[in-house]
Backbone as JSON Lines, residues from 0, in Angstrom:
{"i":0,"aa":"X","n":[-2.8,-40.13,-15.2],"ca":[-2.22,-39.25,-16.19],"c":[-1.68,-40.0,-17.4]}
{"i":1,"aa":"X","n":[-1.32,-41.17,-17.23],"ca":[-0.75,-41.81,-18.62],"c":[-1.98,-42.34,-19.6]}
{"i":2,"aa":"X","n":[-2.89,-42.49,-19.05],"ca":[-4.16,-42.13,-19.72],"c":[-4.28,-40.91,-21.08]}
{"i":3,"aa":"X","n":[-3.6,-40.29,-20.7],"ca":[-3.94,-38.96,-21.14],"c":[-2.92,-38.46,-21.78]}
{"i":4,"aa":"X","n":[-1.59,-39.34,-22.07],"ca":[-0.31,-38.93,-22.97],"c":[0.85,-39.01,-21.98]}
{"i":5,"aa":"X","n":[0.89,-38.83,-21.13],"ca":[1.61,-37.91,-19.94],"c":[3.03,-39.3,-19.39]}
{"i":6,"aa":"X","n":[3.95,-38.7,-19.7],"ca":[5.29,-40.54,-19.57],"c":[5.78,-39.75,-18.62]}
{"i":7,"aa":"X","n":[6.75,-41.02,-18.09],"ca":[7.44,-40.8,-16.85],"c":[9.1,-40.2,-17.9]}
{"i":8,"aa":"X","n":[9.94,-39.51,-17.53],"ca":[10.77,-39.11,-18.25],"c":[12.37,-39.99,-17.58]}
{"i":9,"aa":"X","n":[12.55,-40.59,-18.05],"ca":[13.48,-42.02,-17.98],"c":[15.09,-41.7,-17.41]}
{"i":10,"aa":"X","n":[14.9,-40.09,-17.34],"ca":[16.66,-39.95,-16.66],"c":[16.52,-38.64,-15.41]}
{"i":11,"aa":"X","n":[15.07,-38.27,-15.17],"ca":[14.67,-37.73,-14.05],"c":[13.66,-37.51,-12.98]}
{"i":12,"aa":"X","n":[13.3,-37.38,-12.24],"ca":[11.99,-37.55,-11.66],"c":[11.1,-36.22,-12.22]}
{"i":13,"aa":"X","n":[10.55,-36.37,-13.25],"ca":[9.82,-35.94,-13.53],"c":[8.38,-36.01,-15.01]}
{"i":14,"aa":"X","n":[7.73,-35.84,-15.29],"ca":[6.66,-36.13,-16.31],"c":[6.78,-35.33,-17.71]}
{"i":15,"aa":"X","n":[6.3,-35.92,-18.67],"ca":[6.55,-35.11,-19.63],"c":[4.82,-35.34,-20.88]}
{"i":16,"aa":"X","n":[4.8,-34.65,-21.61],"ca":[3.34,-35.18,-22.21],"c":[3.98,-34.16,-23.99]}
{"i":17,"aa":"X","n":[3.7,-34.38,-24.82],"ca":[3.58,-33.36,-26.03],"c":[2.14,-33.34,-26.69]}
{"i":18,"aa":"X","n":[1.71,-32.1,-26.61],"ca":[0.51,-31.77,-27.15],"c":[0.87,-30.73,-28.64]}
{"i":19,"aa":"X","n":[-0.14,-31.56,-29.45],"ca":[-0.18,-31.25,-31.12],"c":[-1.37,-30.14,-31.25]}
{"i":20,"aa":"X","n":[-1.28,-29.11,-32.11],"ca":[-2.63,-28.25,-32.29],"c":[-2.49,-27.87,-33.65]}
{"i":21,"aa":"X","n":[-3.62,-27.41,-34.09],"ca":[-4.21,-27.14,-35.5],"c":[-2.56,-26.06,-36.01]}
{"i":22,"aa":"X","n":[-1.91,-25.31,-35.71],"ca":[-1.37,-24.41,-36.47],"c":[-0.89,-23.84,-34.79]}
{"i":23,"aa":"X","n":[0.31,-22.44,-34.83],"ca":[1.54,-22.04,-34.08],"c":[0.62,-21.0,-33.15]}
{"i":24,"aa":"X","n":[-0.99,-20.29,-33.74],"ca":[-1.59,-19.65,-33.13],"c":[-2.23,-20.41,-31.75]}
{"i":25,"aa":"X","n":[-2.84,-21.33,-32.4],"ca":[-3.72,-22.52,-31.1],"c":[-2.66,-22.96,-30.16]}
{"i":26,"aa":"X","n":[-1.43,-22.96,-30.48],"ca":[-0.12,-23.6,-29.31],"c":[0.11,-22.5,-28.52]}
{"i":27,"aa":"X","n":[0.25,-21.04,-29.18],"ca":[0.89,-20.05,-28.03],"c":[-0.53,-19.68,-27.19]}
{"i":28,"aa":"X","n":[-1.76,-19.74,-27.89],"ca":[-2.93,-19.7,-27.21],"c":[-2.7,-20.65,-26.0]}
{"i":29,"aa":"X","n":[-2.93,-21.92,-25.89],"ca":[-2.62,-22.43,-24.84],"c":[-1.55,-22.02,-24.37]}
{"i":30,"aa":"X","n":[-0.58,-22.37,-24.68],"ca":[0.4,-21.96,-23.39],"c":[0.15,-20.15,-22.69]}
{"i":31,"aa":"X","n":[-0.32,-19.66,-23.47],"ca":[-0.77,-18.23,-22.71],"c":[-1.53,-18.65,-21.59]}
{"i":32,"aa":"X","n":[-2.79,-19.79,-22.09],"ca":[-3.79,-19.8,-20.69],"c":[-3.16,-20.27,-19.49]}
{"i":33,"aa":"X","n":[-1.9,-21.51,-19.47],"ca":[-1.39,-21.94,-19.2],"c":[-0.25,-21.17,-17.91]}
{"i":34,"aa":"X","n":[-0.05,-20.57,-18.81],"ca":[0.94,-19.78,-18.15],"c":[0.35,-18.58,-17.01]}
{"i":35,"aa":"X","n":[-0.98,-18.02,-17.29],"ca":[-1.67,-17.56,-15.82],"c":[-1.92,-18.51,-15.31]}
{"i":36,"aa":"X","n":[-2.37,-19.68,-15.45],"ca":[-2.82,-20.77,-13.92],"c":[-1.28,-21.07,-13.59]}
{"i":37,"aa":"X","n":[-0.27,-21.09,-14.16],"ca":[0.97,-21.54,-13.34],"c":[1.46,-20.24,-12.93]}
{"i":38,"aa":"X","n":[1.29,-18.87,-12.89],"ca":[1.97,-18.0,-12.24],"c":[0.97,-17.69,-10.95]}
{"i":39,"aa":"X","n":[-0.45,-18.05,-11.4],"ca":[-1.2,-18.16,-9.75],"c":[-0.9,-19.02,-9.43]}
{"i":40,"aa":"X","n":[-0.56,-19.94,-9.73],"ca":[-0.14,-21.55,-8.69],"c":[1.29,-21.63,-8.21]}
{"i":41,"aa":"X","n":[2.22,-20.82,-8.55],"ca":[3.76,-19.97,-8.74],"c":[4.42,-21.21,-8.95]}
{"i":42,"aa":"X","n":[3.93,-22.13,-10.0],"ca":[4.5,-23.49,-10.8],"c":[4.64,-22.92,-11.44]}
{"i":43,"aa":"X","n":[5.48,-22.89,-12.45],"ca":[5.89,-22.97,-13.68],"c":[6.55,-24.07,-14.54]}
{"i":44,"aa":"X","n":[5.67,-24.31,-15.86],"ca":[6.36,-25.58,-16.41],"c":[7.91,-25.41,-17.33]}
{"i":45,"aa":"X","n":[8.35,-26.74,-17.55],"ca":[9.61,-26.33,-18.67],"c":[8.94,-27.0,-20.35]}
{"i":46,"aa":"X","n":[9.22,-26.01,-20.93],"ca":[8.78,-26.03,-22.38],"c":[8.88,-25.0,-23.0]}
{"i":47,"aa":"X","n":[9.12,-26.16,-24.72],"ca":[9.53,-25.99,-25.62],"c":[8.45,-25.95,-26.83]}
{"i":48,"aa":"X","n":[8.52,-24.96,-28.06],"ca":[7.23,-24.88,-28.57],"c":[8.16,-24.61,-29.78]}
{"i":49,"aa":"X","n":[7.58,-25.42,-30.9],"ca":[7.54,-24.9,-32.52],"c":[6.79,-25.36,-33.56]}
{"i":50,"aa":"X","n":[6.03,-24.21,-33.66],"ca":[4.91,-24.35,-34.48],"c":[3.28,-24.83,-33.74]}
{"i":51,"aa":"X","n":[3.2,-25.75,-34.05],"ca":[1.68,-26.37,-33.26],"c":[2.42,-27.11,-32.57]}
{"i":52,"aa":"X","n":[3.92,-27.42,-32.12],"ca":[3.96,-28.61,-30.88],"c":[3.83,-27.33,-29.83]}
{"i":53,"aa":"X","n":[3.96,-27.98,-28.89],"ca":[4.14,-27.52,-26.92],"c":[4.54,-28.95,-26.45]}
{"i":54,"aa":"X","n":[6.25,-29.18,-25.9],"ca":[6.39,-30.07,-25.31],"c":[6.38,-29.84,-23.77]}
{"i":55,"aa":"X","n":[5.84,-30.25,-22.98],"ca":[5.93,-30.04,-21.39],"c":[6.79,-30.86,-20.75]}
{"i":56,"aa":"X","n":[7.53,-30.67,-19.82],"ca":[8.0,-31.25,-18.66],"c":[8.05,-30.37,-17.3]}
{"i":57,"aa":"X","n":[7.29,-31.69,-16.1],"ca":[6.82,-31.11,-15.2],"c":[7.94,-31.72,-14.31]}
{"i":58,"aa":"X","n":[7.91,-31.01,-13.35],"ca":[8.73,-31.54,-11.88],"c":[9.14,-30.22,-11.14]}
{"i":59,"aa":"X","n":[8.93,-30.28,-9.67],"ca":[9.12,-29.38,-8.68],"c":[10.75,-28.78,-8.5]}
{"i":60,"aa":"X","n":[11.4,-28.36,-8.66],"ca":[12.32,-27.99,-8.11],"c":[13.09,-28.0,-6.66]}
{"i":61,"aa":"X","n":[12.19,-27.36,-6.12],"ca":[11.82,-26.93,-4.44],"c":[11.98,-28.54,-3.93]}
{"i":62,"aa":"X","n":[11.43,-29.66,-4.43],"ca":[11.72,-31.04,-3.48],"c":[12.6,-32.48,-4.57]}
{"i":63,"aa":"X","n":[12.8,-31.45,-5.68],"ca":[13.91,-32.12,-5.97],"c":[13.04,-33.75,-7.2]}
{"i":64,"aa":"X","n":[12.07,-33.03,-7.16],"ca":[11.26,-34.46,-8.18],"c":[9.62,-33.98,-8.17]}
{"i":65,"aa":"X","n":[9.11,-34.97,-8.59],"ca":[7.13,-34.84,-8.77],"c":[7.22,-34.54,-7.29]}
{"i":66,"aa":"X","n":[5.4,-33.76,-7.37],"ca":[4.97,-33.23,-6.23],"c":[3.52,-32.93,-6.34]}
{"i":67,"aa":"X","n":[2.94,-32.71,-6.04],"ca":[1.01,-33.0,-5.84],"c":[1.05,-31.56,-7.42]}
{"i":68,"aa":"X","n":[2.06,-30.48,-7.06],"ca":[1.8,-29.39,-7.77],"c":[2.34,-29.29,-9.27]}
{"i":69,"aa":"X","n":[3.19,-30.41,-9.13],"ca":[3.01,-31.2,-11.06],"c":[1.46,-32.05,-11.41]}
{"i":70,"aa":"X","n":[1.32,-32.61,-10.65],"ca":[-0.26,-33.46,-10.99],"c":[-0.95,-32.59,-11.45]}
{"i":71,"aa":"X","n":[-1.31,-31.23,-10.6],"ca":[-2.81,-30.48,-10.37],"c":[-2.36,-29.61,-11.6]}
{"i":72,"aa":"X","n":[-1.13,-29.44,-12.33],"ca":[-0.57,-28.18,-13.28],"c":[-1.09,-29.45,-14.35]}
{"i":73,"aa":"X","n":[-0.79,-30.15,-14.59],"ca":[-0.67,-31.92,-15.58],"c":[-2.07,-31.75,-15.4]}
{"i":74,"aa":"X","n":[-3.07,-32.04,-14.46],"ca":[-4.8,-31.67,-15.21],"c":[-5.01,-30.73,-15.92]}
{"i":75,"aa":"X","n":[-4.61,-29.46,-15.31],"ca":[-5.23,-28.29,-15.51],"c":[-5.0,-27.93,-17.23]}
{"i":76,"aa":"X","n":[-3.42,-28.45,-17.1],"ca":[-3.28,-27.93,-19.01],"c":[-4.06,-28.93,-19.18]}
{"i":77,"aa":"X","n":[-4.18,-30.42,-19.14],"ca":[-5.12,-31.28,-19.86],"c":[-6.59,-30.73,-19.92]}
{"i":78,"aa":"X","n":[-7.05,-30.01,-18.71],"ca":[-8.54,-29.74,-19.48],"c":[-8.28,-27.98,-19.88]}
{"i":79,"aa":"X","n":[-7.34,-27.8,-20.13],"ca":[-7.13,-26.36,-21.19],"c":[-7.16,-27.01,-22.27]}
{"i":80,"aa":"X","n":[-6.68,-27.68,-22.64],"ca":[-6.15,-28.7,-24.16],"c":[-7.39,-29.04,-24.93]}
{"i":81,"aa":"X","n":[-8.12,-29.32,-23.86],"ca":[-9.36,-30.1,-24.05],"c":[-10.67,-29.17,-24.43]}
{"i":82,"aa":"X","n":[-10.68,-28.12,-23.86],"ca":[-11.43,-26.75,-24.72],"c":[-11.06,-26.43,-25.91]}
């Protein structure tokens, strides 16, 4: 994943990545797609959006840090991003 933008976030167990897009339409677009694969996956990410940013931060709640179901949410927006 650090391949791909994605840092370790330095005061919790968890990941963070910021993705840039053309203009405020292409950002809520993604996070719309985004947001059905995390309510079927019943992940939900934390983020913040203005304009063309979307900042993400991932981490489980439920075990208290990362968990297989931050990774597989951390691809999935990466190949949403990537369309």
């Amino acid at each position: 994943l650090n391949a791909k933008g994605w840092v370790v976030v330095s005061n919790r167990d968890a990941i963070s990545k910021l993705y840039k897009f053309n203009d405020f339409v292409d950002a809520f677009s993604f996070m719309t797609k985004c947001a059905f694969y995390a309510e079927k996956s019943n992940h939900h990410p934390e983020w913040f959006n203005v304009y063309n940013k979307v900042e993400v931060t991932l981490s489980t709640h439920d075990c208290g840090g990362l968990s297989k179901l931050d990774l597989e949410l951390a691809e999935k927006m990466d190949s949403i991003f990537e369309k």
